[in-house]
MOPAC internal coordinates of N, CA, C and O (Angstrom, degrees):
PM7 1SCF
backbone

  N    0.0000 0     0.00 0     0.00 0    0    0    0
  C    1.4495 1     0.00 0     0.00 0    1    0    0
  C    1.5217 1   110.70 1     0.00 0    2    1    0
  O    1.2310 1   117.36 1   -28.20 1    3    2    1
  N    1.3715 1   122.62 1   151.80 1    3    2    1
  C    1.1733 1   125.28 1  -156.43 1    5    3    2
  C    1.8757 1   101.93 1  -129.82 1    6    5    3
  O    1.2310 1   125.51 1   -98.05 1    7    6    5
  N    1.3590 1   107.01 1    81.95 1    7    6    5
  C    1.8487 1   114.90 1  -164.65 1    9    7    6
  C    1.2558 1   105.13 1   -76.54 1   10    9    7
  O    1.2310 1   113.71 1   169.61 1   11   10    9
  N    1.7219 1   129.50 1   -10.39 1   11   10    9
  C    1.5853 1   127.46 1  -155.56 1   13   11   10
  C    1.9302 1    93.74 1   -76.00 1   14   13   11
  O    1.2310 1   121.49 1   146.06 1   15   14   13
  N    1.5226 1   114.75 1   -33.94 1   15   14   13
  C    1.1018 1    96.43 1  -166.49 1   17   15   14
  C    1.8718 1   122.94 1   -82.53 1   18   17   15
  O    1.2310 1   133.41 1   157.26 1   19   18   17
  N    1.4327 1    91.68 1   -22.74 1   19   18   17
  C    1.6857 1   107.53 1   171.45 1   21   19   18
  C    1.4086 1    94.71 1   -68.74 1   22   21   19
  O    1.2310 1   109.65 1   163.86 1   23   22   21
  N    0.6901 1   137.01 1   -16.14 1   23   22   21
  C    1.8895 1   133.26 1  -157.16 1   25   23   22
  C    1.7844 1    93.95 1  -108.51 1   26   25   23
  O    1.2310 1   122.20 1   151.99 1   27   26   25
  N    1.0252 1   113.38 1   -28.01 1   27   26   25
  C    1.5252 1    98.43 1   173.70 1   29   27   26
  C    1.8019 1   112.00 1   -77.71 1   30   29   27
  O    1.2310 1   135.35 1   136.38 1   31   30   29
  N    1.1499 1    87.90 1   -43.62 1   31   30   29
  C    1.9307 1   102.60 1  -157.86 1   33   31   30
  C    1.1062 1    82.24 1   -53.98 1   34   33   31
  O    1.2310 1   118.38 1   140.34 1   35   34   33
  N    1.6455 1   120.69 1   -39.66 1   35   34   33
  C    1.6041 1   109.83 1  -143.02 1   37   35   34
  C    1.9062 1   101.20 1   -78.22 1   38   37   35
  O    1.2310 1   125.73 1   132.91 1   39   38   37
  N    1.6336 1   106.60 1   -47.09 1   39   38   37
  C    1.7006 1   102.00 1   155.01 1   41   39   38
  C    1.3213 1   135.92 1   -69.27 1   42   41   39
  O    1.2310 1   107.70 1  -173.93 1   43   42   41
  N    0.9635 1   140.55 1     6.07 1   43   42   41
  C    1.8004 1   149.38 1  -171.99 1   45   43   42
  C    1.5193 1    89.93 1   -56.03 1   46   45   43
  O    1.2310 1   123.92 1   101.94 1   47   46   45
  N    1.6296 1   110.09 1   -78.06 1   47   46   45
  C    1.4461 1    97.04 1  -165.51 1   49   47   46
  C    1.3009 1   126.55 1   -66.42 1   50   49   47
  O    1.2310 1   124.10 1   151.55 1   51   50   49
  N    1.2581 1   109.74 1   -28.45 1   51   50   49
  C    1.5291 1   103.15 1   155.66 1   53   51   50
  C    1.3222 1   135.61 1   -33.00 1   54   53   51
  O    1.2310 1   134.67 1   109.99 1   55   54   53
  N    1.4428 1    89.24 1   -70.01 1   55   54   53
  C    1.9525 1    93.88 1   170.69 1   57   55   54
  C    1.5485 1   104.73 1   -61.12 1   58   57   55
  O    1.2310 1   111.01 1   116.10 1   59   58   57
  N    1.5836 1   134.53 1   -63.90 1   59   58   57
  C    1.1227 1    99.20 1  -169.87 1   61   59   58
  C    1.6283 1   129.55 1   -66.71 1   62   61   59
  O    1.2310 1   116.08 1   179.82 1   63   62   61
  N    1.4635 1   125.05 1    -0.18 1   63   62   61
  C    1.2565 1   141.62 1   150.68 1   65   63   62
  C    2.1713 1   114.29 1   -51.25 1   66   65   63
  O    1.2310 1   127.57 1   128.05 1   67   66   65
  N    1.3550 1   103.03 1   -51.95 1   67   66   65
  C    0.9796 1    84.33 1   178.64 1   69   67   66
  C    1.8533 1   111.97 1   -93.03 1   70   69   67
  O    1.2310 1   110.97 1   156.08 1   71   70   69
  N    1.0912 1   134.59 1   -23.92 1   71   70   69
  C    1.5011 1   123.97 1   155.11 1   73   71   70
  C    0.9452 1   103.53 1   -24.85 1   74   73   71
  O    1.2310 1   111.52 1    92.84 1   75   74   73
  N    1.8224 1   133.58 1   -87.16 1   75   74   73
  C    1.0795 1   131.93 1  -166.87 1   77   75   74
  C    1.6656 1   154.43 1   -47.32 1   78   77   75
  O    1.2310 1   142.26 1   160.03 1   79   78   77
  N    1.5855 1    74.38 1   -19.97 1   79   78   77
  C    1.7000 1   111.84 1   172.20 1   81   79   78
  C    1.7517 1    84.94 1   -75.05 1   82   81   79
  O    1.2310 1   117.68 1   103.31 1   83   82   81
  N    1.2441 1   122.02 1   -76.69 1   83   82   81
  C    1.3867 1   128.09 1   178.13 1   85   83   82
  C    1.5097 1   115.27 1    -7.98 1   86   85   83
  O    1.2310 1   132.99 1    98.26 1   87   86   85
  N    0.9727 1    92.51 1   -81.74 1   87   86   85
  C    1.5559 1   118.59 1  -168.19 1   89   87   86
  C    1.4928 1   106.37 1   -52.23 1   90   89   87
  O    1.2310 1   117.27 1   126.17 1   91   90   89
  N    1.6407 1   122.79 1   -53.83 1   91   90   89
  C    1.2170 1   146.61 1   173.71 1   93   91   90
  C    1.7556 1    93.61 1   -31.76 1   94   93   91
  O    1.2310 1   122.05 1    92.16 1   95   94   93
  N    1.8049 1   113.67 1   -87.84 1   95   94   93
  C    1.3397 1   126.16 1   168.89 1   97   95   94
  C    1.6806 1   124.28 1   -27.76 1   98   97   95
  O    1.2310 1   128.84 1   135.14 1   99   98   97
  N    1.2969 1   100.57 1   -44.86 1   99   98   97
  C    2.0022 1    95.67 1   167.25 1  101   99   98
  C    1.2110 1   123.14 1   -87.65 1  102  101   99
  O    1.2310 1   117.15 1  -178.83 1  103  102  101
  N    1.4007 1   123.03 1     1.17 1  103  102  101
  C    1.4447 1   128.37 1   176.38 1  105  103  102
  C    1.6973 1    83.08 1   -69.97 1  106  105  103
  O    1.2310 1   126.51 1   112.65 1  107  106  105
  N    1.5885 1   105.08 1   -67.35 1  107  106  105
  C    1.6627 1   109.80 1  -134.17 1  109  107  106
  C    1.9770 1    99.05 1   -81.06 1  110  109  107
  O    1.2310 1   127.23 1   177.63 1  111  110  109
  N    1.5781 1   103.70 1    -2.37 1  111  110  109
  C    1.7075 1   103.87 1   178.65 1  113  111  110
  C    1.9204 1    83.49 1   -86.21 1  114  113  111
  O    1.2310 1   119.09 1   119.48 1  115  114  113
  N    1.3411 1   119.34 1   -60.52 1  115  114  113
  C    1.4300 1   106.93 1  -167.84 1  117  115  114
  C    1.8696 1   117.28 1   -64.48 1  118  117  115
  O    1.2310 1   122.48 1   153.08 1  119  118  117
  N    1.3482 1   112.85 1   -26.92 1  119  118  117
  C    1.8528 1    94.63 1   175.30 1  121  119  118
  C    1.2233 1    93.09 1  -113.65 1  122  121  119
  O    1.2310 1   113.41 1   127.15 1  123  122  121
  N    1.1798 1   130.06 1   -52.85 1  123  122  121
  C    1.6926 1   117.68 1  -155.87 1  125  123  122
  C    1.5413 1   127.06 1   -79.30 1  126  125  123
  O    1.2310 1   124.77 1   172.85 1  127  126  125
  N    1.5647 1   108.44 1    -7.15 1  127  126  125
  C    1.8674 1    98.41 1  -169.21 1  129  127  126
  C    1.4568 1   107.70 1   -90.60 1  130  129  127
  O    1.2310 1   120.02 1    -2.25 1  131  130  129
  N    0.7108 1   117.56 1   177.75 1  131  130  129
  C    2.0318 1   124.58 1   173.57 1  133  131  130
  C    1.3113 1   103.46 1   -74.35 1  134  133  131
  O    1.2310 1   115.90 1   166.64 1  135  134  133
  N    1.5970 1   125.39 1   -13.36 1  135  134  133
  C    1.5689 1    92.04 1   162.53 1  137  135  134
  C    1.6170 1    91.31 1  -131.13 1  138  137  135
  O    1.2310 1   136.55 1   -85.20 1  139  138  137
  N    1.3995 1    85.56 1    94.80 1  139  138  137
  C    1.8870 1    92.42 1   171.88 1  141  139  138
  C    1.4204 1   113.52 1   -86.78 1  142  141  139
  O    1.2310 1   118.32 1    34.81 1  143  142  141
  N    1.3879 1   120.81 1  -145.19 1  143  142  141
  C    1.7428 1   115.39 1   170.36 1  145  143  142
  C    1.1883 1    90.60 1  -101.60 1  146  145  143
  O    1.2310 1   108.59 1   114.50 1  147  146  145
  N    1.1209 1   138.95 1   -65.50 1  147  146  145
  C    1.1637 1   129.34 1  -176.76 1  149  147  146
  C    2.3417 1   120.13 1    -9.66 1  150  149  147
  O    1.2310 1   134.31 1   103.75 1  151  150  149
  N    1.3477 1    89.94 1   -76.25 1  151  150  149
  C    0.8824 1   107.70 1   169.41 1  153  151  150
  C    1.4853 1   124.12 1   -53.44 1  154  153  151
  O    1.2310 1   126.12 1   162.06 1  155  154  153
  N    1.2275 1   105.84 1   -17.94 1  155  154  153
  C    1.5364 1   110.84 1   178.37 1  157  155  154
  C    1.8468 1   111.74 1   -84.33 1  158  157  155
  O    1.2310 1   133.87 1   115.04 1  159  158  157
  N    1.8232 1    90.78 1   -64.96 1  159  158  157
  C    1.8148 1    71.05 1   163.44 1  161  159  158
  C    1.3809 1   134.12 1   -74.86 1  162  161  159
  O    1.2310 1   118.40 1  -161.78 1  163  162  161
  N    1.7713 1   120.66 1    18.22 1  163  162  161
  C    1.3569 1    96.48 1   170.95 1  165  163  162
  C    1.7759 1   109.72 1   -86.06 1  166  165  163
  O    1.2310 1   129.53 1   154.34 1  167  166  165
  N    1.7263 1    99.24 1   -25.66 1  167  166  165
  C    1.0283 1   111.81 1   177.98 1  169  167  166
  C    2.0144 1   124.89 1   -51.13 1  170  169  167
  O    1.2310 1   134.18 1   148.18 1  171  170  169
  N    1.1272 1    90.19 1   -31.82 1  171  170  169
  C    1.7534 1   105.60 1  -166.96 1  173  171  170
  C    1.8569 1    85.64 1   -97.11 1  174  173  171
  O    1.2310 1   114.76 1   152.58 1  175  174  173
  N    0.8691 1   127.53 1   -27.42 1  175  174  173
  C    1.6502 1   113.69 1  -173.06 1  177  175  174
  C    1.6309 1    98.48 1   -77.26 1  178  177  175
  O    1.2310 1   120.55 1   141.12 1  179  178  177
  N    1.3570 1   116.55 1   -38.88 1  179  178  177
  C    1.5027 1   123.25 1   168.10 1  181  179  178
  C    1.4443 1   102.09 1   -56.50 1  182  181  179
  O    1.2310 1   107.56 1   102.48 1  183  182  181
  N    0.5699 1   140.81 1   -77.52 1  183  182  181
  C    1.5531 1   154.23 1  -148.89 1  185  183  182
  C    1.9199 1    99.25 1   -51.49 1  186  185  183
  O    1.2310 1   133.42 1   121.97 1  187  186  185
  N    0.9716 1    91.67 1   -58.03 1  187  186  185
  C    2.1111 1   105.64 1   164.33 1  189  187  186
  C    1.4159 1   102.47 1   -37.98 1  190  189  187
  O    1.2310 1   124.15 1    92.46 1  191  190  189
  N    1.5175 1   109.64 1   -87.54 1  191  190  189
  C    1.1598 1   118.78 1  -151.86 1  193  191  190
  C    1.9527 1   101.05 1   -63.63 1  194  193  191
  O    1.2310 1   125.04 1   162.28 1  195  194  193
  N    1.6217 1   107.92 1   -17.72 1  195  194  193
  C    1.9772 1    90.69 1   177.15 1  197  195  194
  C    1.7535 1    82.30 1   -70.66 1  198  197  195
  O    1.2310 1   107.58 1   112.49 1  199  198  197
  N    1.1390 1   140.77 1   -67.51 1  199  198  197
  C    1.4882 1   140.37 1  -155.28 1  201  199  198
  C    1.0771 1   102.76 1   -21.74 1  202  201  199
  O    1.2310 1   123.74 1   108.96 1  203  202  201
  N    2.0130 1   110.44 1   -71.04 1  203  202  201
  C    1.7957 1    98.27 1   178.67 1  205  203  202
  C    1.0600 1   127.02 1   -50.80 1  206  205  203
  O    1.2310 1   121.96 1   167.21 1  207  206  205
  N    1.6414 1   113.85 1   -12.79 1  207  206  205
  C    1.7537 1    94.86 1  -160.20 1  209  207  206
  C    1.3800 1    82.51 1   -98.50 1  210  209  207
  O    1.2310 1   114.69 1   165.78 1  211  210  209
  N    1.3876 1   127.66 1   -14.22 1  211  210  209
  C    1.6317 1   103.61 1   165.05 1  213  211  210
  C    1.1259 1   150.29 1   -58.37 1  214  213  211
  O    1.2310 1   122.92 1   141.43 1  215  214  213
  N    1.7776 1   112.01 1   -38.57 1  215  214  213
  C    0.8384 1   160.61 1   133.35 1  217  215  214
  C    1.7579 1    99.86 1   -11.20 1  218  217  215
  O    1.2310 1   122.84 1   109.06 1  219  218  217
  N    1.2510 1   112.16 1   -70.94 1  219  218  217
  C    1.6574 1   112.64 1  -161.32 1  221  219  218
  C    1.2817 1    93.41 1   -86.40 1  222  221  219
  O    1.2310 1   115.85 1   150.49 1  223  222  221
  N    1.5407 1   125.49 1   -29.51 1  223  222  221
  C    1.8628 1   105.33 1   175.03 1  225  223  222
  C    1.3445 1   130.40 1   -59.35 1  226  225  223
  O    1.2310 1   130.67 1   154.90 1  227  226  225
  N    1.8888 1    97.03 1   -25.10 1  227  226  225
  C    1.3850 1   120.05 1   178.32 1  229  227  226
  C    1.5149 1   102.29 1   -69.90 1  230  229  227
  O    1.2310 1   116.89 1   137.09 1  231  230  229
  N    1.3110 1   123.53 1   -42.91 1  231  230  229
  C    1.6020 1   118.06 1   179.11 1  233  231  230
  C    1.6542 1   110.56 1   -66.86 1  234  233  231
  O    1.2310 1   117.61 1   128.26 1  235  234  233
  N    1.0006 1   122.16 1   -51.74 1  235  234  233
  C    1.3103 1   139.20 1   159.52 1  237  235  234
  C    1.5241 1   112.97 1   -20.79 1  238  237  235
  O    1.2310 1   128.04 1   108.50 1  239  238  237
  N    1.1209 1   102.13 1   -71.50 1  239  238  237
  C    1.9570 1   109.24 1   161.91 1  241  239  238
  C    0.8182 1   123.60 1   -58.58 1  242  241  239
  O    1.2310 1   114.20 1   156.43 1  243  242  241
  N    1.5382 1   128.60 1   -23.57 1  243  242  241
  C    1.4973 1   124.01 1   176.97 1  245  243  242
  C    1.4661 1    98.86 1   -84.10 1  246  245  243
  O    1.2310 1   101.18 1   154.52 1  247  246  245
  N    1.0435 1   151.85 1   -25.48 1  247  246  245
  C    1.7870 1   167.64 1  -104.78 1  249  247  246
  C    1.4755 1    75.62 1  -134.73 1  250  249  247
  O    1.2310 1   107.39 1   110.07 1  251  250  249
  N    1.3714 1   141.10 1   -69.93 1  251  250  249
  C    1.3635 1   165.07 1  -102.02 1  253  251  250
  C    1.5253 1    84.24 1  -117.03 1  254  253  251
  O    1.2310 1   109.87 1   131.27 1  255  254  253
  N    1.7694 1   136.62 1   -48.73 1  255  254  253
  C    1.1845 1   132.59 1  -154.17 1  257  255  254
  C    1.0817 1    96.34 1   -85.32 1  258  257  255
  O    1.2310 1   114.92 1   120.13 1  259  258  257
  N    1.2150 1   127.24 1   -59.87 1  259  258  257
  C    1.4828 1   157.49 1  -160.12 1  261  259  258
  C    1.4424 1    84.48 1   -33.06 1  262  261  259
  O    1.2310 1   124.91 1    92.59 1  263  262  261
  N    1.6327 1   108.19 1   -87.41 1  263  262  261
  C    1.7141 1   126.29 1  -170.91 1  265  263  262
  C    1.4657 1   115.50 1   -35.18 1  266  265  263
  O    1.2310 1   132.72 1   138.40 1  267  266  265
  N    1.6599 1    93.02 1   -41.60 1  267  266  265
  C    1.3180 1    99.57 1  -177.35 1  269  267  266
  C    1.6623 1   127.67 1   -48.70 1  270  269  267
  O    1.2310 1   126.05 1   128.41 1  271  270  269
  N    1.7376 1   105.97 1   -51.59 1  271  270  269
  C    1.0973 1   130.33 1   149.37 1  273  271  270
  C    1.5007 1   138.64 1   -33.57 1  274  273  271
  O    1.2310 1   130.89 1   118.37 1  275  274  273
  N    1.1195 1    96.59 1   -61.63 1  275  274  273
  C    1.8447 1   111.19 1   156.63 1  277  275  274
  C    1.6374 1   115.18 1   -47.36 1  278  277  275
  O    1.2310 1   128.18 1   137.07 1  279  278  277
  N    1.6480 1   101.85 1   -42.93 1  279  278  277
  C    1.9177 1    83.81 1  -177.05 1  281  279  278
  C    1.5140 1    97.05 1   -81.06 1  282  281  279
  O    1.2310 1   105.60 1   152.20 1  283  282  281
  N    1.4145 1   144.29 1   -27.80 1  283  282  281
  C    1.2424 1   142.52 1  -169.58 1  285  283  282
  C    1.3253 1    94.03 1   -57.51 1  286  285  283
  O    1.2310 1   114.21 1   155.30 1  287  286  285
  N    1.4346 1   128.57 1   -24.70 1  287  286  285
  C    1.8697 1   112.08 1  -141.27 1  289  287  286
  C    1.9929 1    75.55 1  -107.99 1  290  289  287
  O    1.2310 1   138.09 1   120.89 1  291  290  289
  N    0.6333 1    82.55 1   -59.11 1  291  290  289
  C    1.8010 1    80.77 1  -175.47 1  293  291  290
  C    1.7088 1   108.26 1  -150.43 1  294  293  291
  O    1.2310 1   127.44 1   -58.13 1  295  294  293
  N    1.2977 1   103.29 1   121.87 1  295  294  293
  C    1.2435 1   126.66 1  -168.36 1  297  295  294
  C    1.8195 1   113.71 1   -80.07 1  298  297  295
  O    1.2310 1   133.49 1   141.04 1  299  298  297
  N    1.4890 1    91.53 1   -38.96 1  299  298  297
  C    1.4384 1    98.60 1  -177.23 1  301  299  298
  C    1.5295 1   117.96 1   -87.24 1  302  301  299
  O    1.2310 1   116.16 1  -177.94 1  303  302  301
  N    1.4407 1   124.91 1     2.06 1  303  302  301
  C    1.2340 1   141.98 1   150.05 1  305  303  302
  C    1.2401 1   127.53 1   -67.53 1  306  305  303
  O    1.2310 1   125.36 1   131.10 1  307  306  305
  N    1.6178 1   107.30 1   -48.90 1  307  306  305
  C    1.3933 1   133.73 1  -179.18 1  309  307  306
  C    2.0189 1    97.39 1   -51.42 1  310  309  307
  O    1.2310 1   130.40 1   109.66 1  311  310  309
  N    1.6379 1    97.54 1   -70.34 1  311  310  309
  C    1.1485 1   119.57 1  -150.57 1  313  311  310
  C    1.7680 1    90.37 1   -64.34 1  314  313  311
  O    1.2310 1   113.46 1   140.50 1  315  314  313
  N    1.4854 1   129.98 1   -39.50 1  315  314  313
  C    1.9604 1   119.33 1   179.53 1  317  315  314
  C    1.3065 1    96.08 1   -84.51 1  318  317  315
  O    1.2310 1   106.79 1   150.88 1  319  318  317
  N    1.1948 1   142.19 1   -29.12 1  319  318  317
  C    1.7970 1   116.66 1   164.59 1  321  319  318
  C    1.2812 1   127.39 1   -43.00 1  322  321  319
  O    1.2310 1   123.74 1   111.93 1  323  322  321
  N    1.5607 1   110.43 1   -68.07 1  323  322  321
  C    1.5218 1   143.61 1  -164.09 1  325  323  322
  C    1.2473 1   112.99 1   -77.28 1  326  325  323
  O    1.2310 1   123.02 1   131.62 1  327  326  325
  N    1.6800 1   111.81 1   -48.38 1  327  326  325
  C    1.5316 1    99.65 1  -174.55 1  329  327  326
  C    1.3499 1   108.74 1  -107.79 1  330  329  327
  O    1.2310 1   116.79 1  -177.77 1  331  330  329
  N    1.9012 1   123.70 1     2.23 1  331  330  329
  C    1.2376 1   126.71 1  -124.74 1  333  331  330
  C    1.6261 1   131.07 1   -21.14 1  334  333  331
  O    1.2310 1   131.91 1   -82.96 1  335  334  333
  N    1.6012 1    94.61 1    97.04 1  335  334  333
  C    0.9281 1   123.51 1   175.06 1  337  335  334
  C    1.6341 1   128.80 1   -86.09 1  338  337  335
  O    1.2310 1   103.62 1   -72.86 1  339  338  337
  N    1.2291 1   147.74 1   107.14 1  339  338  337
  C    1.3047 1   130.69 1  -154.90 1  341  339  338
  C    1.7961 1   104.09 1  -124.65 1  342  341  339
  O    1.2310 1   132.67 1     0.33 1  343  342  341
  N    1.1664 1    93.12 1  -179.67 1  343  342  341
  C    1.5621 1   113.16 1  -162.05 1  345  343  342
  C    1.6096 1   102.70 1   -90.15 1  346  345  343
  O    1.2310 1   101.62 1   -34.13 1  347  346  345
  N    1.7001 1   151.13 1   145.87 1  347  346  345
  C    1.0469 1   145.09 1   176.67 1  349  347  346
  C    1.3796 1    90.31 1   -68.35 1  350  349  347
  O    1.2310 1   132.50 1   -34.82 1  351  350  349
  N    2.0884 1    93.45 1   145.18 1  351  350  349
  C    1.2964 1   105.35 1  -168.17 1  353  351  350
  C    1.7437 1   134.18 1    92.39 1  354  353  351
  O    1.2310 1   129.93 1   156.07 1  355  354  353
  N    1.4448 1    98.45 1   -23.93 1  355  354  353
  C    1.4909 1    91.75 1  -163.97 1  357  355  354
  C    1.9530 1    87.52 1  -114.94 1  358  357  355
  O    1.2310 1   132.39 1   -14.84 1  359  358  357
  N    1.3787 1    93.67 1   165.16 1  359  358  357
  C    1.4979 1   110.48 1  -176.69 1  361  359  358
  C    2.0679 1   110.02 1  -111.64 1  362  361  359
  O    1.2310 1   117.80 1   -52.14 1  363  362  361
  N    1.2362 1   121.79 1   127.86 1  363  362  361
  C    1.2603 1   120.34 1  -167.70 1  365  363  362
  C    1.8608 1    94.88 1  -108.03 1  366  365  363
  O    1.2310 1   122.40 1   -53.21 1  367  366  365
  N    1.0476 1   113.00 1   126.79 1  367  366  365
  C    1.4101 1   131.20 1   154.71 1  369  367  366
  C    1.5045 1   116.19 1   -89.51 1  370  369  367
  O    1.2310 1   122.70 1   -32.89 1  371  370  369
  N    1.2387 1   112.43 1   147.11 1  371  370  369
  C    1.5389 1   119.03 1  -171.26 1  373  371  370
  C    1.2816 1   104.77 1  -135.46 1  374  373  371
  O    1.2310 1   119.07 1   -91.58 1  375  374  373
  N    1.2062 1   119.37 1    88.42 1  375  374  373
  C    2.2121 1   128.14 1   163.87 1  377  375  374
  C    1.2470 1    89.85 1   -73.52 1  378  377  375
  O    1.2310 1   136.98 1   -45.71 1  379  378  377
  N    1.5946 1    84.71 1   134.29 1  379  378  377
  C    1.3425 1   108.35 1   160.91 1  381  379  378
  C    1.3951 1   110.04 1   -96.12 1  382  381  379
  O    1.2310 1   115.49 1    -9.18 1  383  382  381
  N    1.2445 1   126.16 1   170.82 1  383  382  381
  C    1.5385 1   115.26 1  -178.30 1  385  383  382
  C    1.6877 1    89.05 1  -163.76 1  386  385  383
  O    1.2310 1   128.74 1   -98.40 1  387  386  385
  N    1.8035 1   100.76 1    81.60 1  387  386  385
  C    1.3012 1   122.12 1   169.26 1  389  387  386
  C    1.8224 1   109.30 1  -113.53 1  390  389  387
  O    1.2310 1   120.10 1   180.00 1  391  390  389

């Protein structure tokens, strides 16, 4: 006796029942759910661009400590470098060093 062919007919719609179920479910996970792809790389392209800007706030703060430091260590250095600021009486020259 030869059962392979009763054994198909008898699953066909099954399988093509469950393909379709298949297929149905990855349509609506890949365009339609709230976390589609779409949504995924806008999410991960965000996620980059906060990094750099973390990245440079973190330099930013260090930029921020640094100075900070400098007026703690001497103020009146800080203040004729940066703002050149001078004392009554005295004359400030400015080199450039391009």
């Amino acid at each position: 006796m030869n059962f392979s062919n009763s054994n198909r007919s008898w699953l066909s719609p099954f399988k093509s029942w469950y393909f379709l179920m298949l297929m149905a479910f990855a349509t609506w996970m890949v365009f339609f759910d709230g976390n589609d792809i779409g949504t995924q790389m806008r999410l991960k392209n965000k996620l980059i661009s906060l990094n750099q800007e973390k990245i440079q706030l973190r330099e930013k703060i260090e930029q921020s400590t640094n100075a900070l430091e400098a007026l703690r260590e001497d103020k009146e250095k800080f203040a004729r470098e940066k703002y050149y600021m001078k004392k009554d009486g005295e004359d400030v020259f400015i080199i450039d060093k391009k």
